[in-house]
MOPAC internal coordinates of N, CA, C and O (Angstrom, degrees):
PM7 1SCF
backbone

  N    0.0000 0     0.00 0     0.00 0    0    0    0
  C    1.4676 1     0.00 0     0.00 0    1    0    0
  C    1.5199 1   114.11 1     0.00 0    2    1    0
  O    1.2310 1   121.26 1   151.09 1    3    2    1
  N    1.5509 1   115.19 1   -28.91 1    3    2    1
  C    1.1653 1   111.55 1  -164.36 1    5    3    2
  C    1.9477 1    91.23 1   -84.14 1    6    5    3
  O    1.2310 1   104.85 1  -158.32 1    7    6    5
  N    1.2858 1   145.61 1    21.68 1    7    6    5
  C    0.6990 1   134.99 1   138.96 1    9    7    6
  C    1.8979 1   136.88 1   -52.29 1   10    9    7
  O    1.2310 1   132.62 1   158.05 1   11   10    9
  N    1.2185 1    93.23 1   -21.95 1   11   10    9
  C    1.3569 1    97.07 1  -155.56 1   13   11   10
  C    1.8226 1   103.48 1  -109.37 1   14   13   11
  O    1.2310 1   121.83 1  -168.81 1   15   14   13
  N    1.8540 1   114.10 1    11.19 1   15   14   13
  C    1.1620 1   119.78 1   179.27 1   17   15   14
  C    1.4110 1   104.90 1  -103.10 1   18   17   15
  O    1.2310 1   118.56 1  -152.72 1   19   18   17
  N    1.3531 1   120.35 1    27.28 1   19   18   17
  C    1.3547 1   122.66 1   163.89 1   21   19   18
  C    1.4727 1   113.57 1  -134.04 1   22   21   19
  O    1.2310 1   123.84 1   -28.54 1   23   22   21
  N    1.4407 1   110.25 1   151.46 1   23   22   21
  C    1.3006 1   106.26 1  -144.45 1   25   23   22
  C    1.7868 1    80.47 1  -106.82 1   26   25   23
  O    1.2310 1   121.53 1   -62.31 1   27   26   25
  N    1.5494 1   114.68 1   117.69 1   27   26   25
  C    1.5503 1   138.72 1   128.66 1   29   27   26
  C    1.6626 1   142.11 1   -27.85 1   30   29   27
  O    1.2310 1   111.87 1   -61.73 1   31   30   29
  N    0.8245 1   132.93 1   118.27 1   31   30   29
  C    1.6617 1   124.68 1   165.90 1   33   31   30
  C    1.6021 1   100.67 1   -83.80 1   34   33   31
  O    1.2310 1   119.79 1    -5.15 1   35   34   33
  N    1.3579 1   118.00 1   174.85 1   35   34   33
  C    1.4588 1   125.81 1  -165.85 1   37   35   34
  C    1.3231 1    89.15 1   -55.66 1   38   37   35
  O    1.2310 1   131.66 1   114.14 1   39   38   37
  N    1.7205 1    95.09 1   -65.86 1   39   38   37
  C    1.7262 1   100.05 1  -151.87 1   41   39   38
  C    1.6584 1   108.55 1   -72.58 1   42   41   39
  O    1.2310 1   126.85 1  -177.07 1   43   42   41
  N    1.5294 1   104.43 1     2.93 1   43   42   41
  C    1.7932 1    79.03 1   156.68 1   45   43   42
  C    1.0690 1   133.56 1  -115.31 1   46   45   43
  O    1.2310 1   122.78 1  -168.98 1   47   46   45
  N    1.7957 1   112.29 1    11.02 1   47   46   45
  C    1.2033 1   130.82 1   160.32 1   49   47   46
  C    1.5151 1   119.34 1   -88.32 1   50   49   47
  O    1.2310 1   117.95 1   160.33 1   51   50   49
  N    1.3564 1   121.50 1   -19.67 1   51   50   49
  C    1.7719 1   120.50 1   151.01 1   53   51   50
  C    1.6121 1   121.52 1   -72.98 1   54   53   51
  O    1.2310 1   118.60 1   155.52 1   55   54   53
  N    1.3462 1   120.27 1   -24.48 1   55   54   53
  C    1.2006 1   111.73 1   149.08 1   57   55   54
  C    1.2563 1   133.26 1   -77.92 1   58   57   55
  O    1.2310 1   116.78 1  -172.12 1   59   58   57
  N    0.9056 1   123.74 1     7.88 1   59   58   57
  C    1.3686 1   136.91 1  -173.01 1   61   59   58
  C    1.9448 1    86.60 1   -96.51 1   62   61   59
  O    1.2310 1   128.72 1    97.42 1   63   62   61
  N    1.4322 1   100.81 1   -82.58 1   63   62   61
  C    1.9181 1    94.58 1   165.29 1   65   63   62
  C    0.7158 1   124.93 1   -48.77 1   66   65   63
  O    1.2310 1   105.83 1   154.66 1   67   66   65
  N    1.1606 1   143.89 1   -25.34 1   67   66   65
  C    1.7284 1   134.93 1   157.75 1   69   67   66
  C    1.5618 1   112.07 1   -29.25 1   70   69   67
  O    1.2310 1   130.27 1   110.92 1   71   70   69
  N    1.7249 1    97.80 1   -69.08 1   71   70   69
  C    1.8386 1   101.05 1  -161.71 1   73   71   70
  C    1.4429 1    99.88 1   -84.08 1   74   73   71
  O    1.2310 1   106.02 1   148.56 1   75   74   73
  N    1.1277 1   143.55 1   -31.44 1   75   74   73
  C    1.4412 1   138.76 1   152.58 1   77   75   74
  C    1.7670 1   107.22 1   -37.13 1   78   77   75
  O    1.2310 1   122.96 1   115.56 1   79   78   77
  N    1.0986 1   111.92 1   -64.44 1   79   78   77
  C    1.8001 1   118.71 1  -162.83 1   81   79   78
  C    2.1491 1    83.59 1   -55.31 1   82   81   79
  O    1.2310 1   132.66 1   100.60 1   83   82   81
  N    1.3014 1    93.15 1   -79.40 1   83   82   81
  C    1.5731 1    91.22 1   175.56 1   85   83   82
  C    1.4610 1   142.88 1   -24.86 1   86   85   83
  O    1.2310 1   123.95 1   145.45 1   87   86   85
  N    1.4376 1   110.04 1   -34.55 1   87   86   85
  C    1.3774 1   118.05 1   170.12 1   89   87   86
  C    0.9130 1   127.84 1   -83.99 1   90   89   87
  O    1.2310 1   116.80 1   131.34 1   91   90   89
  N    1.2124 1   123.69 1   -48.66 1   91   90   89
  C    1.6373 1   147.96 1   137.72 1   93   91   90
  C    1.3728 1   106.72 1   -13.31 1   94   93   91
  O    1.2310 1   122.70 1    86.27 1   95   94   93
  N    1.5930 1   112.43 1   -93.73 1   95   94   93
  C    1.4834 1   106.41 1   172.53 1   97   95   94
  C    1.3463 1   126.33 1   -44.39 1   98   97   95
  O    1.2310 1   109.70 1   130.54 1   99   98   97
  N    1.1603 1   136.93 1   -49.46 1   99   98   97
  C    1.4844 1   130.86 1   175.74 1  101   99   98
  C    2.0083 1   107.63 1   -50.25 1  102  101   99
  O    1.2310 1   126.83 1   117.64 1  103  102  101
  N    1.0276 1   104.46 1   -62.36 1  103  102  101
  C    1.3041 1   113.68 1   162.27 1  105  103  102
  C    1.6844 1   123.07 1   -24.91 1  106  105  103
  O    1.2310 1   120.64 1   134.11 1  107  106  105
  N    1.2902 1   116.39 1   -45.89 1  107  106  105
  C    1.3653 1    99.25 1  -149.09 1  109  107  106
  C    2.1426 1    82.32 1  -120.26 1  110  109  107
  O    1.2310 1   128.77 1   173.30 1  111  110  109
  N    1.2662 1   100.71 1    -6.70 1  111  110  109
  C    1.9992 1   111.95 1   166.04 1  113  111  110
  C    1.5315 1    90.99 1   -73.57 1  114  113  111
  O    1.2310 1   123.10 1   101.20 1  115  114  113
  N    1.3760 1   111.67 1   -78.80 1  115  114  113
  C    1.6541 1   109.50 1  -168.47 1  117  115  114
  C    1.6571 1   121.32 1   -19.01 1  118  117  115
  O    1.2310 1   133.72 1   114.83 1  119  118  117
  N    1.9836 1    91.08 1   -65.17 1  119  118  117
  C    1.3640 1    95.31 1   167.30 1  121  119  118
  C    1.4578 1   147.44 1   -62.92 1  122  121  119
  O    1.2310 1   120.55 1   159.61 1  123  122  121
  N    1.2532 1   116.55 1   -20.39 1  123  122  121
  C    1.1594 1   148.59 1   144.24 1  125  123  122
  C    1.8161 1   112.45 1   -46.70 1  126  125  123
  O    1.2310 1   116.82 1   112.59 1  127  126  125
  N    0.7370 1   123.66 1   -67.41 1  127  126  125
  C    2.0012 1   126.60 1   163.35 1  129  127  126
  C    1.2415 1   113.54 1   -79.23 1  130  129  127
  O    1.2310 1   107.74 1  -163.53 1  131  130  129
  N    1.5441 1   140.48 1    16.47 1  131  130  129
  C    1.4414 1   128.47 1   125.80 1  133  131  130
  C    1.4864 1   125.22 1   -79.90 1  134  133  131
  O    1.2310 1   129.42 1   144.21 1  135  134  133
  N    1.7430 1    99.45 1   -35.79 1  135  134  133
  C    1.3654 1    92.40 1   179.59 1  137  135  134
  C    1.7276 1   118.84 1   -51.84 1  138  137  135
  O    1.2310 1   121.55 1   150.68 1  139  138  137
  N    1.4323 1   114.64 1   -29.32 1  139  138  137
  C    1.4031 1   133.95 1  -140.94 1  141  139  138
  C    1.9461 1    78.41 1   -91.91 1  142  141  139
  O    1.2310 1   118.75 1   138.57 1  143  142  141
  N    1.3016 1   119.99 1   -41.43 1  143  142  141
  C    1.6010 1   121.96 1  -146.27 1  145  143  142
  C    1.4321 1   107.75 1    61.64 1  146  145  143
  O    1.2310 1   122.50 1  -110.02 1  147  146  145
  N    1.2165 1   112.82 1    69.98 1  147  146  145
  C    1.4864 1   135.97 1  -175.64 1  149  147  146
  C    1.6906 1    95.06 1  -150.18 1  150  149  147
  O    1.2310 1   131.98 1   -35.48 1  151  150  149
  N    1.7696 1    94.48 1   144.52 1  151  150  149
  C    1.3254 1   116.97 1  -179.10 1  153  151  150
  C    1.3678 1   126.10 1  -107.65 1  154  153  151
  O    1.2310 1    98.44 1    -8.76 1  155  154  153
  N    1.0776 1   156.24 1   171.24 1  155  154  153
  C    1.9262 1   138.63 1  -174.28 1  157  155  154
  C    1.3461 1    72.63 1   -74.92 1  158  157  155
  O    1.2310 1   100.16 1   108.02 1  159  158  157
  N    1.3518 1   153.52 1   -71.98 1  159  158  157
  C    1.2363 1   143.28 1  -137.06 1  161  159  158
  C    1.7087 1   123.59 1   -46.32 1  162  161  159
  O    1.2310 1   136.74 1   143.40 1  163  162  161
  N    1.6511 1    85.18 1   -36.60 1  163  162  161
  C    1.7850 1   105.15 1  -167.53 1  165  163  162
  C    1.6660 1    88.93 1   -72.67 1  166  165  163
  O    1.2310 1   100.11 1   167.48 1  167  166  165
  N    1.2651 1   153.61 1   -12.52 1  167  166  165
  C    1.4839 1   141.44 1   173.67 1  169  167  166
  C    1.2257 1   108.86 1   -79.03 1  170  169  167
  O    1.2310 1   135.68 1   -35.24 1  171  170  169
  N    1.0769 1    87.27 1   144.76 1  171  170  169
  C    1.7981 1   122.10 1  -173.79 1  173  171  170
  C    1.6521 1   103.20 1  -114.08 1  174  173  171
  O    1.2310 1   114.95 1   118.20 1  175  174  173
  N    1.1887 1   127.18 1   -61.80 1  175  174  173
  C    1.0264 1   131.87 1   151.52 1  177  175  174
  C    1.6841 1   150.86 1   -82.54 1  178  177  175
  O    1.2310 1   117.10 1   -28.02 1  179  178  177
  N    0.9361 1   123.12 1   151.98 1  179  178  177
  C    1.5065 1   110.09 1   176.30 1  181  179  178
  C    1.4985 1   109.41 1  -160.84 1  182  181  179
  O    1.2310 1   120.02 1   -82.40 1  183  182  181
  N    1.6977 1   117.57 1    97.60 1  183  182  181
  C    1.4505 1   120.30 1   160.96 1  185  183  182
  C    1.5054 1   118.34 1  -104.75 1  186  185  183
  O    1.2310 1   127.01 1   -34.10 1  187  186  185
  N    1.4191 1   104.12 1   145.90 1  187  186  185
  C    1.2550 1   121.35 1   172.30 1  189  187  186
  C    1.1628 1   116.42 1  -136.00 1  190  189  187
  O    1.2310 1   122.63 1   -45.57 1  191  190  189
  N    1.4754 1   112.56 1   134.43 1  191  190  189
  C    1.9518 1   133.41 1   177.00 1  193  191  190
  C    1.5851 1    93.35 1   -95.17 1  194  193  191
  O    1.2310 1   122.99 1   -21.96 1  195  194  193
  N    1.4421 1   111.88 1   158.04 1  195  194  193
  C    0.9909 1   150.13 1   141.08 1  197  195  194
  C    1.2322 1   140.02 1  -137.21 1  198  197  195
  O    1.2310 1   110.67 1   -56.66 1  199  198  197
  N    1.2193 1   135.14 1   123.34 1  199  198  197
  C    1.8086 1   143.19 1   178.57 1  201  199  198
  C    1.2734 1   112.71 1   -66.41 1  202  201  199
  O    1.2310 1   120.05 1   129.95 1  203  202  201
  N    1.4348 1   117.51 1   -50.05 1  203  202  201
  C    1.5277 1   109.42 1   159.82 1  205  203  202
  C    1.8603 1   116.43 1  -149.26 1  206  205  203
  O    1.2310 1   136.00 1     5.30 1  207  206  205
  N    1.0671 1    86.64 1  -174.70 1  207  206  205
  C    1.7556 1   100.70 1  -166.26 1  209  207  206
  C    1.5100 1   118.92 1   100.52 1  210  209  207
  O    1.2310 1   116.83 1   -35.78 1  211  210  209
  N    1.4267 1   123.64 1   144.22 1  211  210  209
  C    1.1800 1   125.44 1   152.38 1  213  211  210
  C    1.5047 1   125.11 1  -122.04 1  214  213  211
  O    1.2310 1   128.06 1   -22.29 1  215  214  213
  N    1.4836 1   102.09 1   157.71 1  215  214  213
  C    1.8123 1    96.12 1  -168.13 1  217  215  214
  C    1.4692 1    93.48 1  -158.92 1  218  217  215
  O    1.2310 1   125.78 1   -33.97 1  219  218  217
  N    1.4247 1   106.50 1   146.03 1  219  218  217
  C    1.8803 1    98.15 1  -176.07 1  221  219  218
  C    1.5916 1    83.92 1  -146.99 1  222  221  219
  O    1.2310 1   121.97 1   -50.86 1  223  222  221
  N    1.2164 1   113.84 1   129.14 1  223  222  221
  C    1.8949 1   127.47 1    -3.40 1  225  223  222
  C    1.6338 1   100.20 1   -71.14 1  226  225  223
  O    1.2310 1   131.41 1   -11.40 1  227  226  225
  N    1.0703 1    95.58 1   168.60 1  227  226  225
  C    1.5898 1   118.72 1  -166.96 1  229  227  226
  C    1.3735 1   118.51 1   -67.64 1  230  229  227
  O    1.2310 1   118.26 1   -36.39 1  231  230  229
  N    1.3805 1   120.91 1   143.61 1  231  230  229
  C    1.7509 1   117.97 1   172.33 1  233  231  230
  C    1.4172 1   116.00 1   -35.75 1  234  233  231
  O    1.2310 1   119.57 1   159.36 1  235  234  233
  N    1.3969 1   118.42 1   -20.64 1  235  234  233
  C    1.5063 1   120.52 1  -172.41 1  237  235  234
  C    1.2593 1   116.85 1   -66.76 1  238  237  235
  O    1.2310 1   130.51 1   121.89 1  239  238  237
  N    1.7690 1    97.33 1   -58.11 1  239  238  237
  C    1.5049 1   118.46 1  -162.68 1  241  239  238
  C    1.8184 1    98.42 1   -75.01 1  242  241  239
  O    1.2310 1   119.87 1   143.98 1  243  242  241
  N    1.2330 1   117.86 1   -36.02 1  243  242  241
  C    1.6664 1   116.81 1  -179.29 1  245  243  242
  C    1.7800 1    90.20 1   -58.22 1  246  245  243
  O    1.2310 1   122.29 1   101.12 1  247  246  245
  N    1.3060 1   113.23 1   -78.88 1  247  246  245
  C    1.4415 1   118.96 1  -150.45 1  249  247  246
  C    1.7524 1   104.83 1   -41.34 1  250  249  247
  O    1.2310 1   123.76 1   145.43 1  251  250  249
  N    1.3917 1   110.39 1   -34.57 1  251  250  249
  C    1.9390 1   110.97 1   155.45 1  253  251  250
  C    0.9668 1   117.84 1   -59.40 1  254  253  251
  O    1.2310 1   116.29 1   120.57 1  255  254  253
  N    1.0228 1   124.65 1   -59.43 1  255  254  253
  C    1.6652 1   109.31 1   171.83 1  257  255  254
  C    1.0334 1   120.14 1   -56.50 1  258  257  255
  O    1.2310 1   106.67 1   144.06 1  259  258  257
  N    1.0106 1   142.39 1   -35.94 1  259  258  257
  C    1.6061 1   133.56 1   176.18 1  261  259  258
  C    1.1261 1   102.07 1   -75.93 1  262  261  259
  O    1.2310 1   103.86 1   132.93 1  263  262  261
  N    1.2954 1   147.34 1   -47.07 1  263  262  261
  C    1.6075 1   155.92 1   169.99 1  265  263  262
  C    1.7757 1    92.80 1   -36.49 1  266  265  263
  O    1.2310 1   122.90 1   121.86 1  267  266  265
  N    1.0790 1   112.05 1   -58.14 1  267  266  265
  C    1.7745 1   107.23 1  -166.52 1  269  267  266
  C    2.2687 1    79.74 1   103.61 1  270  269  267
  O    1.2310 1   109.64 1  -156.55 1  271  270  269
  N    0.7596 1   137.03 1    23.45 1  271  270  269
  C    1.7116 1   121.13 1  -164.64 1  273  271  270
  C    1.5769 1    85.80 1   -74.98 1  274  273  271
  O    1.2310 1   119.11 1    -5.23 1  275  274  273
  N    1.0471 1   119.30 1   174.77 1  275  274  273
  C    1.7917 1   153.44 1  -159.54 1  277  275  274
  C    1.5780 1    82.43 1   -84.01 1  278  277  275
  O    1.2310 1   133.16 1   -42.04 1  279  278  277
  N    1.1179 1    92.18 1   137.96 1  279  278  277
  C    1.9701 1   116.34 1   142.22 1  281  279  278
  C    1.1993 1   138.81 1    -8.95 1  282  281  279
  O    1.2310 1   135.46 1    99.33 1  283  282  281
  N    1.4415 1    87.68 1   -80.67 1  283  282  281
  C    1.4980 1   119.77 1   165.01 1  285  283  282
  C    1.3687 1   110.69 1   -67.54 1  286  285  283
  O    1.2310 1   111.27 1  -167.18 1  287  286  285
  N    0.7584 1   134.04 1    12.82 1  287  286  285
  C    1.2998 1   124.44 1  -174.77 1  289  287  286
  C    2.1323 1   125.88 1   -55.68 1  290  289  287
  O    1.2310 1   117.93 1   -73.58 1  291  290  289
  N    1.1307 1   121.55 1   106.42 1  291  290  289
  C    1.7438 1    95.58 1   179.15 1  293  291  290
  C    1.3454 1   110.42 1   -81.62 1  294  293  291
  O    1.2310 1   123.00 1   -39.32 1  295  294  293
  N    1.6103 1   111.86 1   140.68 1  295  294  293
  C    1.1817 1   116.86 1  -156.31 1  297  295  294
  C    1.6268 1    92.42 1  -130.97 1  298  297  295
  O    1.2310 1   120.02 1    -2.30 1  299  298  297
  N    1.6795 1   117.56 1   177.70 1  299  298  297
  C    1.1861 1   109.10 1  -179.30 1  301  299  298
  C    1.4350 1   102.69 1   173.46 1  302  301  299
  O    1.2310 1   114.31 1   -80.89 1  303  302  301
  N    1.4112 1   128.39 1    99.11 1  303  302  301
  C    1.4580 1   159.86 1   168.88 1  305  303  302
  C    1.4171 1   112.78 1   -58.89 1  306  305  303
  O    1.2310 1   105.47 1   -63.68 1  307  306  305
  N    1.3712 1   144.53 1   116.32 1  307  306  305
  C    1.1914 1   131.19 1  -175.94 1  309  307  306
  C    1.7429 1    79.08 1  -147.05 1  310  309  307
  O    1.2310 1   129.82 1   -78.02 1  311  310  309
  N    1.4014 1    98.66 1   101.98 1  311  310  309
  C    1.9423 1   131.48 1  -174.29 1  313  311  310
  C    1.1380 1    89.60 1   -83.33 1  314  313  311
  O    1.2310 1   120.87 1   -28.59 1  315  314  313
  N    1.4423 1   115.94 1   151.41 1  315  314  313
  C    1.6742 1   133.41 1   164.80 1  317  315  314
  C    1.5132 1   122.42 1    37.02 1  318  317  315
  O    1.2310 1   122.92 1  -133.19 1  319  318  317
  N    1.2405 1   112.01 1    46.81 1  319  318  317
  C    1.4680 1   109.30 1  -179.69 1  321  319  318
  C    1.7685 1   116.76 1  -113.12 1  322  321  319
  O    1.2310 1   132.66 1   -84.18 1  323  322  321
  N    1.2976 1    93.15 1    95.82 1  323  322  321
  C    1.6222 1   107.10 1   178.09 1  325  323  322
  C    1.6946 1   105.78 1   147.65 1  326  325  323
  O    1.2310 1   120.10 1   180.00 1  327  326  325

C-alpha cells in the first residue's frame, strides 16, 4: 500500500505495470506449461487480457520473448477490457 503514497507520472506508473504485468504473467504461463509437460515451443497460440496498463509492444509479444516461444507464434492482446 505504501506504494501508492507517492505521487507517479503516467509513464512511471505504466512501467511500474509493465514489470509487474510481465513477471506475473511469465510466472503463472511457465507454471501453467509444466503442469501440462508442455514447452513455450508446443504453443500455437497465445492471448492475453488486461483491465489496465499500456505497454508497446504488447504483454503478448514481451511474455514470448521471455518464454523463448516460436516465431510463428499467433498472438493476440485484448488491452483494457473491464
Amino acid at each position: 500500500p505504501s506504494f501508492y503514497d507517492v505521487p507517479r507520472t503516467l509513464s512511471e506508473t505504466n512501467a511500474r505495470w509493465r514489470e509487474g504485468a510481465l513477471t506475473l504473467g511469465a510466472d503463472a504461463l511457465a507454471r501453467a506449461l509444466a503442469a501440462t509437460e508442455m514447452t513455450p515451443a508446443d504453443l500455437d497460440h497465445l492471448a492475453v487480457t488486461t483491465v489496465t496498463g499500456y505497454c508497446t509492444p504488447g504483454l503478448d509479444l514481451l511474455l514470448a520473448n521471455r518464454l523463448g516461444m516460436r516465431k510463428d507464434l499467433a498472438r493476440a492482446h485484448f488491452n483494457n477490457v473491464g
